[in-house]
N, C-alpha and C positions, 0 to 999 in steps of 0.2 A: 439124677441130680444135675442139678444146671451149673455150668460150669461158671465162677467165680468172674472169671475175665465179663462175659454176658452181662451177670448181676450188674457188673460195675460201666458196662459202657453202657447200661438201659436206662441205671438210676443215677450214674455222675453229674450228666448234665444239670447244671445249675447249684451245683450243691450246697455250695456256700453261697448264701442269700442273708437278705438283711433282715429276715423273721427268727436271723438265729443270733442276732444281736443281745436279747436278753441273758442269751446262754453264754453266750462270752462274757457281759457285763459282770455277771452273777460269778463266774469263774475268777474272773479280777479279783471281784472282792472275796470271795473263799481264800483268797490268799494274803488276807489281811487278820486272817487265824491263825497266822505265823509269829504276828509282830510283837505280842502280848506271852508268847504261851511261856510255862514254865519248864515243860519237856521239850526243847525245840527240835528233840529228836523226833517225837513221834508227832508232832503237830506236823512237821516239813513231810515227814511219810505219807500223814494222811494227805496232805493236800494233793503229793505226786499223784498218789495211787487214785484220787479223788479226781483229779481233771483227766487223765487217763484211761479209767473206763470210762466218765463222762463223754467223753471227744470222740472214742473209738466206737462207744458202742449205740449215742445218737445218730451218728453218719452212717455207721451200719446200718441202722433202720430207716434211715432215710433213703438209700440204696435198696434195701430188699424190698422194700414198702412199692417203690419207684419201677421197680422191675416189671409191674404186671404180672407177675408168677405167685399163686395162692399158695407155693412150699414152707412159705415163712411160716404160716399159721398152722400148717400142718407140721412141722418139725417143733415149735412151742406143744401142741397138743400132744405129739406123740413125746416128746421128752415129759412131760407134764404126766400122761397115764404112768409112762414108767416110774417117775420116781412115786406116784402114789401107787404104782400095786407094790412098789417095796414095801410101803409102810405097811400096805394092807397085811402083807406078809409078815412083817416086822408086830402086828397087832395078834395075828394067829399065831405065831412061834412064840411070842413075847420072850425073844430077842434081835438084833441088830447084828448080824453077820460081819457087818463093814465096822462096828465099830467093837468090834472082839480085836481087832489089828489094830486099829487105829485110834489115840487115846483119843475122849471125849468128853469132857466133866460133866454135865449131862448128864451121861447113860445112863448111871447107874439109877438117880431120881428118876427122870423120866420113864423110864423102863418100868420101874416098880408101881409109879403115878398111872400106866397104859397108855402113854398118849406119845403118838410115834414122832420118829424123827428123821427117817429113812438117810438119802445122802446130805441130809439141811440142815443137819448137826444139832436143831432146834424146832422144837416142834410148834412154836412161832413163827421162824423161818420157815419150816417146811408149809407149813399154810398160808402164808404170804406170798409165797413160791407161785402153791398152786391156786392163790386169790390172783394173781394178776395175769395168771395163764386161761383159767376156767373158760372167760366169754369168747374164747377165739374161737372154743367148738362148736359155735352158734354157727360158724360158717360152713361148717359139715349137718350142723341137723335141721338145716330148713326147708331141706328136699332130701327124699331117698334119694342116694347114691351108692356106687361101689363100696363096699366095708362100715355100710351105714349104721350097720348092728355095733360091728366092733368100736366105731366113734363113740354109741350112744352109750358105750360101758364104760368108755372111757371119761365120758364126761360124767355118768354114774359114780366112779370110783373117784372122782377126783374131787366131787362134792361130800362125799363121802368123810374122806381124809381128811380136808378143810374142817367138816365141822369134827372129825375124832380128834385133832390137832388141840380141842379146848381151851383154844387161843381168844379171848375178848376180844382183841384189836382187830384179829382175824374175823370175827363174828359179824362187829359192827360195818368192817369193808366189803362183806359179802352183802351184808341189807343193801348199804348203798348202791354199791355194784350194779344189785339188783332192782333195786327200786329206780334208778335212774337210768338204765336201758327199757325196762317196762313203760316206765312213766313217756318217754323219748319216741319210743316206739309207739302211741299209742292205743298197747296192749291194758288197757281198762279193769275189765275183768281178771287179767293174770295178776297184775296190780295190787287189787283186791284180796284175792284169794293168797298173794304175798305175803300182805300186810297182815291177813289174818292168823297164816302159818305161824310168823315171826312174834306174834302176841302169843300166840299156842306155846312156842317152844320157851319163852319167855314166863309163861303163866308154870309149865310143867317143870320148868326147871328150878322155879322158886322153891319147889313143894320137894323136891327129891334129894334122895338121900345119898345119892351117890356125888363123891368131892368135887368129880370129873365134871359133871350137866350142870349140877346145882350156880360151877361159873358161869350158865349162860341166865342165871335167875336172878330177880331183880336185885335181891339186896348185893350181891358177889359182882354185877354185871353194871349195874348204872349207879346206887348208892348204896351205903351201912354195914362196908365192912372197909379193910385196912386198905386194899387196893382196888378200890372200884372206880369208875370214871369219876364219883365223887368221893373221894379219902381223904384223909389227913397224907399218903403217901402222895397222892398226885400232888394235893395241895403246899408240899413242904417243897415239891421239886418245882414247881411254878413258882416258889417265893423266894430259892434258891438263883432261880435263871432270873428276877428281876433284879435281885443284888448283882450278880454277874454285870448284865447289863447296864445298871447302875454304875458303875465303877469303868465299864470298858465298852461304851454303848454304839463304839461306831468300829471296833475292831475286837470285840469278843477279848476272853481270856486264853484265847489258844485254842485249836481243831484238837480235839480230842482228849482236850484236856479238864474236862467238866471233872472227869476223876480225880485228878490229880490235887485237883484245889476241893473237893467234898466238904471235907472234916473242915474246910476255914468259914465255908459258907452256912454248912450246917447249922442249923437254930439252936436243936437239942443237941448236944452232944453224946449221939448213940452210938452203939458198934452195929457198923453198918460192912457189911462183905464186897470183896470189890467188883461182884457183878452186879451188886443194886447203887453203886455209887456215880448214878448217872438219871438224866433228867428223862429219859424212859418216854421221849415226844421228841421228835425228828425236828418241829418248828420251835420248840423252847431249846434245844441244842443248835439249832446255826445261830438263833438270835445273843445267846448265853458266848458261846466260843468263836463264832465271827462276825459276830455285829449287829446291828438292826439296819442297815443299808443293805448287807447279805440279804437277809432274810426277807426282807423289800422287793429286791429283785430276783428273788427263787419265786413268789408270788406274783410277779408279774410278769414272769418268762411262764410261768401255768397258766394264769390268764390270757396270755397269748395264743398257749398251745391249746385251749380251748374254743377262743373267737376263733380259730383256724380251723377247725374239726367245725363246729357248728355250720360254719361257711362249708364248707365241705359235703354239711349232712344235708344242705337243700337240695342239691341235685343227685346226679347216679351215683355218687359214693355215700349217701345214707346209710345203708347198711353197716357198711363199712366204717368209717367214720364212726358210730353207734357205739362198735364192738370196742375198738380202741378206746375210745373215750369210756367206756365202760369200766375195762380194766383200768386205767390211769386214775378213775374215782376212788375205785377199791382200796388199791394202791396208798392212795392221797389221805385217804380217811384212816388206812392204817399204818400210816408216819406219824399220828397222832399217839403213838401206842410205842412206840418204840424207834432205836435211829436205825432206822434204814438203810442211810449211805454207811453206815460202821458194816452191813452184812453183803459182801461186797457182790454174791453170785442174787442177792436179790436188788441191789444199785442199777447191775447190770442187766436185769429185766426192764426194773424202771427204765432206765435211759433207751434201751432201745425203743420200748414203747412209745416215747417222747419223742422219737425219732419218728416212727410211723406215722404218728398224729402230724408231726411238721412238714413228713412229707408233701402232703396235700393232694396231688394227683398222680394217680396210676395207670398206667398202659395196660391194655387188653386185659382190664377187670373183670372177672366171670361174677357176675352178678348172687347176692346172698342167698 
């Protein structure tokens, strides 16, 4: 293990740069989801706890990234198999060991539903987890090397899990993931044979009878039923967060408090449980709870970190560059799907990832 001190005098240099201007902007204003809320307990918490792994854990990756040492990726991968052979295990015992101790509301649906949750407490998170960790292992499988088997099992199980996870949001960030490092890459034919897969599990999952797959089928997965990318549930939460906005469009109704105000914005007045009392899309909740200037600039601080990576990808860190940007689409596509920044051990993938991409350039890069 390289020691700490190392990491930090390889990658400090320059650290603070004016490419991370968006990121500070954007932080300002998350802080104007304070001014409105109605809990200003738990809006002031989120926002602590919100620039906090934010700060800590982009600079982190911008340091590890910086260092020239390929352990980053490899420590992502190997935390990554491990929490998926949990699940794998948690899928053959169908039970959860960790959460016999430790309560979970959760467990006991999910458990019964088969669809794991290992230490992710959610088997949404846990395949978000392992959605933005997956493409790292492309850096162990492009050449035989030392423990090349045991990478290639690792990246086996960890796809695995993602799709056992039965997560839509998860599903749809795995195509992208995938269809835009293939597409990037030049990989044509892989492309192809992608795209074809993706119609296959799409066509087989309409037709099946089991609760679990049939999510990835079209009427469950894109339209005609209550929660599908086109419902009346998505639809009620997008008319929900233009009211929001409506009424508080340059500082939101408060960080975290899309719950709290539910039942005022609500159309119908349903009984709704308070784990579905929220806008269930990571960009309809900053615009809903801090503003449409937030939400402005979270989009133009990814736009950045994008034109930086593509810059990146022309010369010797293409590879590189690739994989990151890979993960980061996944990621992006699936905030669409649920808030992200609320599960705080998957934020903090996000940001470090952010941090890598902003990196830009690394010392004694061992080539993909």
């Amino acid at each position: 293990m390289i020691p700490l001190a190392v990491l930090f005098n390889a990658g400090a240099k320059g650290l603070l740069e004016k490419e991370d201007l968006p990121l500070w902007i954007f932080l300002a204003l998350l802080s104007a989801g304070m001014l409105n809320a109605v809990d200003k307990h738990i809006a002031n918490r989120t926002f602590g706890e919100t620039v906090l792994i934010a700060v800590s854990m982009y600079y982190l990756g911008k340091v590890l990234f910086r260092s020239g040492q390929r352990f980053y990726a490899g420590v992502i991968c190997f935390c990554a198999a491990a929490v998926a052979l949990g699940a794998a295990v948690e899928l053959f015992c169908r039970r959860n060991f960790l959460y016999e101790f430790l309560y979970n509301p959760y467990y006991e649906r999910y458990l019964l539903a088969g669809r794991p949750m290992s230490t992710q407490y959610n088997p949404a998170a846990l395949g978000s987890f392992l959605l933005g960790c997956l493409p790292f292992f492309v850096f162990f499988l492009g050449r035989k090397e030392r423990f090349w088997g045991w990478k290639l099992a690792g990246f086996v199980i960890c796809l695995f899990v993602i799709i056992a996870s039965f997560s839509r949001g998860v599903f749809l960030g795995l195509i992208a993931s995938s269809l835009f490092f293939l597409a990037m890459t030049g990989k044509r034919r892989l492309l192809g044979v992608a795209l074809a897969v993706i119609f296959l599990v799409i066509t087989i999952s309409s037709f099946s009878g089991n609760t679990n797959l049939n999510r990835f089928g079209f009427s469950r997965f894109i339209a005609g039923s209550g929660d599908s990318i086109i419902s009346p549930y998505r639809l009620d939460r997008v008319k929900m967060s233009a009211a929001m906005v409506h009424d508080h469009p340059l500082a939101g109704v408060g960080l975290n408090n899309f719950r709290v105000l539910f039942s005022d914005y609500q159309a119908k007045r349903q009984y709704e449980t308070e784990e579905f009392k929220i806008a269930d899309n990571m960009y309809l909740t900053l615009a809903a709870e801090a503003g449409l200037p937030c939400l402005a600039v979270f989009l133009a601080f990814v736009f950045f970190l994008f034109k930086r990576g593509f810059r990146f990808a022309r010369g010797s860190l293409r590879p590189t560059a690739l994989v990151v940007m890979a993960a980061l689409t996944g990621l992006l596509v699936n905030m669409g799907a649920y808030e992200l920044f609320y599960w705080h051990n998957i934020f903090m993938l996000f940001c470090l990832i952010c941090g890598f991409l902003a990196a830009g350039e690394i010392k004694n890069e061992v080539p993909a």
